[in-house]
N, C-alpha and C positions, 0 to 999 in steps of 0.2 A: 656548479662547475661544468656539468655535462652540455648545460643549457650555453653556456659561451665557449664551449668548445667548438662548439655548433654552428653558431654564430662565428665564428672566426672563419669555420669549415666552408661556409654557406660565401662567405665573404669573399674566401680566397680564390674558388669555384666562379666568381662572378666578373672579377677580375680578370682571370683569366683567360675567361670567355670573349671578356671586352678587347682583351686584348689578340685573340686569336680575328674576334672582326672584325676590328680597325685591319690588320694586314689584309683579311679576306675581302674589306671594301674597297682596296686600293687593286684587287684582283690577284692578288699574288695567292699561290696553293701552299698548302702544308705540307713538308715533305718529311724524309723520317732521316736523321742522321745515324752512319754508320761509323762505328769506334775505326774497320782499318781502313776509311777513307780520311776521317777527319786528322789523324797519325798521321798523314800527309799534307795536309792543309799547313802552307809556309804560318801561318798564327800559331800553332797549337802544335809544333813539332816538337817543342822541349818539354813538353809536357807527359809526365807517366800517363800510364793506363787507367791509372786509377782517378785521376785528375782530368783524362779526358772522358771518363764515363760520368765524371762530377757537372764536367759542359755540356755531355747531352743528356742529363736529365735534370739544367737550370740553364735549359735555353731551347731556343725552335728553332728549326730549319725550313725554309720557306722555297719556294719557285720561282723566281721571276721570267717574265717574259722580258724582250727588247721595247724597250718605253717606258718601262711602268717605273712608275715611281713605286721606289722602296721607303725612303723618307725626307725630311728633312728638315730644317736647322730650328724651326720651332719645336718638333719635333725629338731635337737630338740630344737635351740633356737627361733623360729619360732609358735612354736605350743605347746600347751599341749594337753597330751593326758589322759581320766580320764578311766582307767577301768566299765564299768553300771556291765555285767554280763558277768561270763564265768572265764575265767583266762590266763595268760600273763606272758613272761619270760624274764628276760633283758639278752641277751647272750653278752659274751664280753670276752673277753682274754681266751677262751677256758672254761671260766667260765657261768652256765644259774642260775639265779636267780629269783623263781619261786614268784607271788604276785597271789592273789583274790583281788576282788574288798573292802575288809576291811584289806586289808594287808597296811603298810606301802608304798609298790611299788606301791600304787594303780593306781599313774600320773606316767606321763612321759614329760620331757621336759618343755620348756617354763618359767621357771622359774630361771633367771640369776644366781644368789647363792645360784640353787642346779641343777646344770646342771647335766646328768648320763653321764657317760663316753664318750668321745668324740669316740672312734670305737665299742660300744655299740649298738645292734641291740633291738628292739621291738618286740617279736613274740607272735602271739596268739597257746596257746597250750590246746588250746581245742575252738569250737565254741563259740564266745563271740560278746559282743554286746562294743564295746568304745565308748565313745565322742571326737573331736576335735573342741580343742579354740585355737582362734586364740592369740597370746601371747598379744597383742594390746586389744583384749577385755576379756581377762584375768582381764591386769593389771588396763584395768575403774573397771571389777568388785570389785578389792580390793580397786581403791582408792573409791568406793563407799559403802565399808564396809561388802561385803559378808564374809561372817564367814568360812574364808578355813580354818582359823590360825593353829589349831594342825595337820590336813590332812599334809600342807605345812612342817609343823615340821618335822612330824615324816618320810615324802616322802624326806624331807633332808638328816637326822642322815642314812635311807636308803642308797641314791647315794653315800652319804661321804664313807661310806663302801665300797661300788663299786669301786669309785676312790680311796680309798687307798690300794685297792686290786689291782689297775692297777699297781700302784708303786711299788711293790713288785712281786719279781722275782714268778714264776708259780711254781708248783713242780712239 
């Protein structure tokens, strides 16, 4: 028993890791999220104390610089990404669609039936600060009731515009 706890310990340690380099390859820093900043954050306003202490220790806060790519649509069933501060652009078919952190675009990703455009990029276009959740502790926080519900809405009616911009010819 000790020996696969071990092994599970060893596993999830390893993962994690992967997952802190994939971000660190793409250039973006680690940064450390604050309980009375993110209490601000238009995503995570109706959310207790205690539920936002449950988002920063089942998710990262990362850096971006202006350019960098933070993710994208390969990428995004995997992870959501929440805008904290700064601002972010979905580029895709020759098209950028600019979000802040109270805009509708404010996420990215992770979210089954409101996926953004499958050749859809992530870029930070100005120094900004994101969150990534992992799609898995995403979806514990909804089945345990954290209040995204219109965030999620209105970050749908968003992407749905995206992809049906895909389907139509460019001009």
């Amino acid at each position: 028993m000790l020996r696969s706890l071990a092994t599970v310990a060893a596993v999830a340690a390893a993962v994690a890791f992967c997952l802190s380099a994939c971000a660190e390859e793409k250039g973006m820093k680690q940064s450390v999220t604050y309980l009375h900043l993110l209490r601000h954050t238009p995503f995570f306003t109706a959310l207790s104390k205690e539920q936002l202490q449950y988002v920063i220790a089942n998710s990262t806060e990362w850096e971006a610089r202006a350019g960098q790519e933070i993710s994208n649509g390969a990428e995004a069933s995997d992870f959501m990404w929440v805008l904290l501060d700064g601002g972010w652009q979905v580029e895709q078919a020759g098209r950028v669609s600019a979000s802040g952190h109270a805009s509708p675009g404010k996420w990215y990703g992770g979210v089954p039936s409101a996926m953004p455009p499958a050749d859809s990029r992530l870029v930070a276009n100005q120094h900004s600060y994101v969150m990534r959740i992992a799609r898995r502790d995403l979806e514990q926080m909804l089945a345990d009731g954290f209040d995204f519900g219109s965030h999620l809405q209105q970050g749908a009616g968003f992407y749905a515009g995206l992809n049906a911009l895909t389907s139509q010819p460019k001009d």
